[in-house]
Legacy VTK file of the C-alpha trace (Angstrom):
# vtk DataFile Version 3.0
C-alpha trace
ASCII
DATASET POLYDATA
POINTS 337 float
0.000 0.000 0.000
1.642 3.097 -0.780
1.088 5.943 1.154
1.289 10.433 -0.240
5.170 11.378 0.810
5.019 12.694 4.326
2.089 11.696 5.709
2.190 9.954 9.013
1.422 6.837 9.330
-1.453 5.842 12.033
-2.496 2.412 13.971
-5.731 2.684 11.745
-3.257 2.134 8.445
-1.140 -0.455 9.985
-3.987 -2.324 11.287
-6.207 -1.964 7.389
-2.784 -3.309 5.965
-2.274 -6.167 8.799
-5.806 -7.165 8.382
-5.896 -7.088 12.579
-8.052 -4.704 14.977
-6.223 -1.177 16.067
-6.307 -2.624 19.824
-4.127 -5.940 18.200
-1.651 -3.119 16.544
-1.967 -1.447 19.884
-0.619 -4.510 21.775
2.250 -4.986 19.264
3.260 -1.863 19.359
3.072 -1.943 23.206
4.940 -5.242 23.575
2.598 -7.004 25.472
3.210 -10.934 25.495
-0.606 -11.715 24.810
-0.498 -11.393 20.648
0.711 -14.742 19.092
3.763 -14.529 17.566
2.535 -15.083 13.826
0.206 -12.361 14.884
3.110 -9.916 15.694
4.806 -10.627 12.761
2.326 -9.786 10.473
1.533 -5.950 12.281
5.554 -5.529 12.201
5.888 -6.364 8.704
2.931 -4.078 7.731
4.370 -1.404 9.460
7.728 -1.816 8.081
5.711 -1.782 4.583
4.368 1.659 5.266
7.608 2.976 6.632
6.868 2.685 10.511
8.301 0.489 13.399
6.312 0.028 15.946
8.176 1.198 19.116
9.581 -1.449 21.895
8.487 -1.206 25.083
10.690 0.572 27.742
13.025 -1.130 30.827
11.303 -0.912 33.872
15.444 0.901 34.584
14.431 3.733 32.088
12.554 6.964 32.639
10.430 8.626 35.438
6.655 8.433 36.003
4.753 10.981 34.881
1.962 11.821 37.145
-0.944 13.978 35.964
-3.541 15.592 38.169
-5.078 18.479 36.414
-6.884 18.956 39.960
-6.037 21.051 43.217
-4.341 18.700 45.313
-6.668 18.940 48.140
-8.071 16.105 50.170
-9.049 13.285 47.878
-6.629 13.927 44.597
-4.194 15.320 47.497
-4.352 11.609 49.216
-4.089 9.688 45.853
-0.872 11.767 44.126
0.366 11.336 48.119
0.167 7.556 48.114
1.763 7.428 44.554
4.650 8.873 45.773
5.040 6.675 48.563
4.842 3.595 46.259
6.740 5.181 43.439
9.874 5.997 46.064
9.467 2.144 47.789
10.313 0.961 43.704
12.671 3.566 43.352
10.955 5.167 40.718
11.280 9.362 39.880
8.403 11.367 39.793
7.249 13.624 37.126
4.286 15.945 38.605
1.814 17.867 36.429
-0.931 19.127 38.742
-3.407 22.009 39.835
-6.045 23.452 37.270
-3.707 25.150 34.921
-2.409 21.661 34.295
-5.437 20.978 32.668
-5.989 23.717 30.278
-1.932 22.135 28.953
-2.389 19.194 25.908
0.851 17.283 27.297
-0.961 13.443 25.971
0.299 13.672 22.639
4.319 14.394 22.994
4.751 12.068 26.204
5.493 8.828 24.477
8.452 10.969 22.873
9.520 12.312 25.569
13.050 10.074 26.358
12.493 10.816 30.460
9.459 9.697 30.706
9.274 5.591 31.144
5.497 5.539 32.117
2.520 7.351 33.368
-0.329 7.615 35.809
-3.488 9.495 34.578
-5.394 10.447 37.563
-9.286 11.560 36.524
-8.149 12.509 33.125
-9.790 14.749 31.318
-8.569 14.087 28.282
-11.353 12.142 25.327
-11.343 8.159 24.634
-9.411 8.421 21.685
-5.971 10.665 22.748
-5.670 7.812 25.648
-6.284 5.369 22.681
-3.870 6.912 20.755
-1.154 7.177 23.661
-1.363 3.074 24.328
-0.844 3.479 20.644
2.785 4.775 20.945
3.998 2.284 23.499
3.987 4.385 26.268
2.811 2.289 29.511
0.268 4.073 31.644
-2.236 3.387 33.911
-5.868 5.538 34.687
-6.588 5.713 38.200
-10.696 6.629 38.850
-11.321 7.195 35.132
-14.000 9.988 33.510
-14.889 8.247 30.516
-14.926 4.070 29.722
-12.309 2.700 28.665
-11.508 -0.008 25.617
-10.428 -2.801 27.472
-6.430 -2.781 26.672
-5.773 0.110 29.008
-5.201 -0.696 32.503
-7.072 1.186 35.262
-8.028 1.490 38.772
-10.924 2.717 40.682
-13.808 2.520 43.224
-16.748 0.201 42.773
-19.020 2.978 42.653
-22.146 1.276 41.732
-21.813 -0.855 44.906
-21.088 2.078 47.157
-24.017 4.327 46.230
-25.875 0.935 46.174
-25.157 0.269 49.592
-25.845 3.860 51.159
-29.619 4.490 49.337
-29.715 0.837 50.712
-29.007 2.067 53.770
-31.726 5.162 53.528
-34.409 2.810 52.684
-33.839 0.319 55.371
-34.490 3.706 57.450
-37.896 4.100 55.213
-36.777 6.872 53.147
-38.862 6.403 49.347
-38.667 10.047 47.797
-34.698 10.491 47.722
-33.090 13.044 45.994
-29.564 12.432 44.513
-27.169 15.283 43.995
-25.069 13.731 41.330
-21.884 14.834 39.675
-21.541 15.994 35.758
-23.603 13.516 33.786
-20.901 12.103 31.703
-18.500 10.856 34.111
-18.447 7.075 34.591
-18.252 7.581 38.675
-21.848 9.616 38.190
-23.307 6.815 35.702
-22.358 3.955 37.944
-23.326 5.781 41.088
-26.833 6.686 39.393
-27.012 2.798 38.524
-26.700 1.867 42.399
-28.999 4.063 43.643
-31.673 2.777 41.209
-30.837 -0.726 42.053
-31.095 -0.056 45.831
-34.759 1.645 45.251
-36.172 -0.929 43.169
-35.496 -3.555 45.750
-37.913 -1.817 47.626
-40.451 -1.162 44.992
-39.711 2.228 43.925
-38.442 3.915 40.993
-35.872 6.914 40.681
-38.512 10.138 39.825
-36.409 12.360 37.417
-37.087 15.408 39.029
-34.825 13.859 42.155
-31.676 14.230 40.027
-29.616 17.346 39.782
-25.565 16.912 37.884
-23.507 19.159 39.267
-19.500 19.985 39.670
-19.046 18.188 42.895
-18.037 21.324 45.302
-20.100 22.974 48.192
-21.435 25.936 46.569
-22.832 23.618 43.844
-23.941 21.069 46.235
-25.506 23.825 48.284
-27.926 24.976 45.204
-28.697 21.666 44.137
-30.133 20.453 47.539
-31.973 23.881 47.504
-33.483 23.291 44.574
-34.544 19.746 45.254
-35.700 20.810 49.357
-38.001 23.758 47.023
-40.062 21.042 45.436
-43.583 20.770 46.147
-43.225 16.875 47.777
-39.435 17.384 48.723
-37.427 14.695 49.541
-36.871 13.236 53.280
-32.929 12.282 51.790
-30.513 13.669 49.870
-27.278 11.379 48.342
-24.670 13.932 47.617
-21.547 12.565 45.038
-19.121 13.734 47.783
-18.783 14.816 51.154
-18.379 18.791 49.654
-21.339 18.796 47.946
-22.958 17.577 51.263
-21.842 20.094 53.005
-23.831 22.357 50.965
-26.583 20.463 51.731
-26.585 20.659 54.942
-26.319 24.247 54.736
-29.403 24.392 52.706
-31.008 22.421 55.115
-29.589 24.697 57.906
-31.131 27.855 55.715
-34.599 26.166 55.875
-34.963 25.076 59.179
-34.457 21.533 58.479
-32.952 19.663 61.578
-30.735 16.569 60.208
-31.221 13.780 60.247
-34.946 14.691 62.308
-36.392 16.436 59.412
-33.827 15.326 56.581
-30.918 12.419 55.978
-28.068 13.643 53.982
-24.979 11.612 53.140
-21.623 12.500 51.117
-19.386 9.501 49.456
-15.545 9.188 50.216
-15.161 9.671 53.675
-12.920 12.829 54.061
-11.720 14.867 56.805
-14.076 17.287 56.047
-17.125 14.848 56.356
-16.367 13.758 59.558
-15.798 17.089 60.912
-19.196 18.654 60.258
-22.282 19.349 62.538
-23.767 16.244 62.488
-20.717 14.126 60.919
-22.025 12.878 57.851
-22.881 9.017 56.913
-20.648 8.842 53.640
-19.262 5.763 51.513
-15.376 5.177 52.217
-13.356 4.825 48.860
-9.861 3.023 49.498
-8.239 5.906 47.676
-5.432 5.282 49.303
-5.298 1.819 47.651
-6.047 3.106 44.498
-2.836 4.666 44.556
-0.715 2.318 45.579
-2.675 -0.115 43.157
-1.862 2.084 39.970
1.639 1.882 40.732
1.711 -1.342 41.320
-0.189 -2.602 37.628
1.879 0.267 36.029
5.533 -1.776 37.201
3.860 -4.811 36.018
3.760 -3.040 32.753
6.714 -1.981 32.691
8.599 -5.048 33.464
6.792 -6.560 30.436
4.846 -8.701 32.662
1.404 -10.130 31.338
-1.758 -8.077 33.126
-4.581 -10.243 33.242
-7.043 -8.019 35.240
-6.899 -4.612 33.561
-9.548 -3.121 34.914
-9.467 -3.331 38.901
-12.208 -2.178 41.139
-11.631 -2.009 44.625
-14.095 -2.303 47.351
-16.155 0.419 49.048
-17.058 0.313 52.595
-20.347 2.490 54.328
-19.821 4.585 57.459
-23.192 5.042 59.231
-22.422 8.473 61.489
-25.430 11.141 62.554
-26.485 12.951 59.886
-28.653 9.741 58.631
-32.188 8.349 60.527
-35.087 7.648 60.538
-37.857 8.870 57.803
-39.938 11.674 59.435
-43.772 9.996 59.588
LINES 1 338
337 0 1 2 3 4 5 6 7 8 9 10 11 12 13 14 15 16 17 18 19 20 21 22 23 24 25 26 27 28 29 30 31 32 33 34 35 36 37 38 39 40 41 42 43 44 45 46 47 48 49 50 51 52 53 54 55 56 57 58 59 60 61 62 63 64 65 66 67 68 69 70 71 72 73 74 75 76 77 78 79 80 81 82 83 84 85 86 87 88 89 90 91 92 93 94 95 96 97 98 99 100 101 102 103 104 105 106 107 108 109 110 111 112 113 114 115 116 117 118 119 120 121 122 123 124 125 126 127 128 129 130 131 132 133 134 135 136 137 138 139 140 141 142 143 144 145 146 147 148 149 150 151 152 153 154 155 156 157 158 159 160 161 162 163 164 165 166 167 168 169 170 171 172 173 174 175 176 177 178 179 180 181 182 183 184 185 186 187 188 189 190 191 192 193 194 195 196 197 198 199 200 201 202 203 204 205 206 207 208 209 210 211 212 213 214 215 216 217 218 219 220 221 222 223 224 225 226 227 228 229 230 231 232 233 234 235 236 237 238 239 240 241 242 243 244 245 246 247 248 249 250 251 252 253 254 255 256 257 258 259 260 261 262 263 264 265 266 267 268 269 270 271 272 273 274 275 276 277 278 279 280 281 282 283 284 285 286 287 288 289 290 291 292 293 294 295 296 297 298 299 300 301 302 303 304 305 306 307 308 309 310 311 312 313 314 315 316 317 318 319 320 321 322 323 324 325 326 327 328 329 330 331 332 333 334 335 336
């Protein structure tokens, strides 16, 4: 297949001329043990037909890890990029940080495989579309997504929260209380966490008999202020709700100041609970009944799959979810009669 003089020459092409999928070109050019060898063959030998090699993976001895947060490093990303460190130092591995809002306004995905210091990377909640961390495995460059936004196909590794589980288990928890009409304060619609979350809660109500009423769903950035308008407009509905579910322990703290602004006594008049079990959740007036992430673990996970990757190891899980755990405190009780 010949190809117009300097054009570049993509996975797509190599694949169309292999007569493979992308995510089999994606392996090869990767190195990962799991494509038979006649398989490998046949994607190098394409590529070498359209003028590109396929790049070899790295040493696990060669390059830092680059770490991207395009957050403020506050309590939960703060906790995360914190236990990375630890886990990254214990393999000896240097650190590469890119973190803090600006970070995310800065396209850094495409020119990392080329960068000749960088050996691998850890994408914490990136922000980045499906197909630039498509393209990236693409290049060869080992990385690993820790709590992704978006799915993911299934040859790049990640880490995160069962999140369908956890809000499962806390609207479980509601209900067993008699709560029916419970309004969710959700985070922006297109983020996987939300979507499973969402998922949980509906699973929880319909073992009870009940389905989720629409108007009991507001998607929100996850922060107090935002929380705080939310649960005002769901506690301004005609029939408002006796619980709220908030997708973080922020955004219940603006509940409870909505509540506070009404007159609402919690958890008397109204049950409100958060989800990951920060300081700041169990320092509020009541301390709020939250789902525990291990984010901690996540961390150290990442790190962990992303050496196995490195060291050319074969990665049968790549997608790891790790288990969620409820903490029942005061701001949850009874449904008022």
């Amino acid at each position: 297949m010949a190809r117009p003089v300097g054009s570049q020459v993509t996975v797509r092409m190599i694949a169309a001329e292999a007569g493979v999928s992308i995510a089999t070109v994606s392996r090869v050019m990767s190195g990962q043990a799991r494509v038979a060898p006649g398989t490998q063959e046949r994607v190098r030998s394409a590529a070498e037909r359209l003028g590109a090699t396929p790049p070899a993976r790295r040493g696990s001895a060669e390059g830092a890890v680059f770490v991207r947060c395009p957050y403020v490093l506050t309590d939960y990303f703060g906790v995360i990029v914190s236990s990375i460190a630890e886990a990254l130092d214990v393999h000896g591995r240097r650190l590469v940080l890119s973190a803090g809002d600006a970070a995310r306004e800065r396209s850094v995905l495409p020119g990392l495989a080329a960068d000749p210091a960088v050996g691998g990377a850890l994408l914490i909640l990136p922000p980045e579309p499906g197909p630039e961390l498509e393209a990236l495995r693409g290049q060869g460059l080992p990385f690993v997504v820790v709590d992704p936004r978006t799915p993911l196909p299934g040859d790049i590794a990640s880490v995160s929260a069962a999140h369908l589980a956890g809000a499962r288990d806390v609207t479980a928890h509601l209900a067993g209380l008699g709560h029916r009409r419970i309004g969710v304060i959700g985070g922006p619609a297109e983020w996987l966490a939300c979507q499973a979350r969402l998922a949980g809660h509906r699973s929880a109500l319909a073992d009870v008999g009940v389905l989720h009423a629409p108007e009991l769903l507001r998607s929100i950035e996850p922060t107090a202020d935002w929380g705080y308008v939310a649960a005002r407009e769901l506690l301004e509905l005609p029939e408002r709700p006796t619980a709220l579910v908030a997708f973080n322990d922020k955004a219940a703290v603006g509940a409870l100041r909505a509540a506070y602004e009404r007159g609402l006594r919690v958890p008397e008049d109204l049950s409100i609970t958060g989800f990951d079990d920060t300081d700041l959740g169990r320092s509020t007036v009541p301390r709020l009944t939250t789902v525990r992430q291990p984010v901690q673990e996540m961390g150290r996970m990442a790190v962990s799959l992303l050496m196995r990757l490195l060291d050319g190891q074969a990665v049968d899980t790549l997608h790891v979810e790790l288990a969620t755990q409820l903490v029942v405190r005061d701001s949850t009780g009874p449904a008022p009669g």
